[in-house]
C-alpha positions as CSV (number, residue, x, y, z in Angstrom):
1,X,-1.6,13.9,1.8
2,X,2.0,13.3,1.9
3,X,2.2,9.5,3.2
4,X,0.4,6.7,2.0
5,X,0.0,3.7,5.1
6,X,-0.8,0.0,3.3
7,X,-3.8,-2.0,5.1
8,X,-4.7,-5.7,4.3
9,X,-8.2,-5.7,2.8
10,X,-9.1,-9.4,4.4
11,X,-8.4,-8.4,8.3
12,X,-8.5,-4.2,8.0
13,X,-5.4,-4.5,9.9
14,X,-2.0,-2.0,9.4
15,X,0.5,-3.6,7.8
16,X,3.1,-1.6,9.2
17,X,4.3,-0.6,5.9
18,X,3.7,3.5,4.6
19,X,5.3,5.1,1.2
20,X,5.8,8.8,1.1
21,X,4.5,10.6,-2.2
22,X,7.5,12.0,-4.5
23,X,4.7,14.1,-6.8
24,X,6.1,12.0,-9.9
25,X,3.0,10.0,-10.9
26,X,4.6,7.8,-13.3
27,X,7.1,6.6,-11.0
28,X,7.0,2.9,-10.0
29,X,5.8,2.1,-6.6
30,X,7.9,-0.6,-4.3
31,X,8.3,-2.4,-7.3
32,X,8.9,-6.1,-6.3
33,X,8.6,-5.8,-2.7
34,X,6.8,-8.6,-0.8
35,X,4.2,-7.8,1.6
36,X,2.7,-9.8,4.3
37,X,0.0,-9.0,6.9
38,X,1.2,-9.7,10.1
39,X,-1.7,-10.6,12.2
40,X,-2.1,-14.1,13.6
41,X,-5.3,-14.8,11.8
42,X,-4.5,-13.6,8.4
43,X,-2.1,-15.2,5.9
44,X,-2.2,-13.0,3.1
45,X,0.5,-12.1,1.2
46,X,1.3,-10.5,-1.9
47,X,3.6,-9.0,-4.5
48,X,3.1,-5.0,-5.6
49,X,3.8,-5.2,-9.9
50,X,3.6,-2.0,-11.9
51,X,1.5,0.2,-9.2
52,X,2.5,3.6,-10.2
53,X,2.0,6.4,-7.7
54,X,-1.0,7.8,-9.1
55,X,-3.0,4.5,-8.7
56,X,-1.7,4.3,-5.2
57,X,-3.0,7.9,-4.3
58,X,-6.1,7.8,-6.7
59,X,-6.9,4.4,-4.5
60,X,-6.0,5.8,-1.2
61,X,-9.1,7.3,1.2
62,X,-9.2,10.7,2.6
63,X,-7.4,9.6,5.3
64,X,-4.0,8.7,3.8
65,X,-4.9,4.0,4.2
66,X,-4.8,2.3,1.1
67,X,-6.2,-1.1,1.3
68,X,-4.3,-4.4,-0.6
């Protein structure tokens, strides 16, 4: 695995959004960063705080999606 893509949990929809893994798991993930799913139906929206890289992979499926 050497890119993580972000999905919304709510609609299961892409949310066009994808972090590449550095191999540092303490490192801080897109700290700060807003996020919004972009489907018409779906209003979520929501800020990533303290997500480190291992909780991103250890989260992620087999297939490289992690779900927010």
């Amino acid at each position: 695995m050497q890119e993580i893509e972000f999905y919304c949990k709510k609609c299961k929809k892409s949310m066009k959004m994808s972090y590449a893994l550095t191999g540092n798991d303490s490192a801080l993930v897109m700290n700060g960063i807003f996020l919004r799913c972009h489907t018409n139906k779906c209003c979520r929206s929501l800020t990533l705080k303290n997500f480190t890289e291992e909780k991103v992979k250890t989260g992620a499926d087999a297939h490289g999606k992690y779900y927010l």
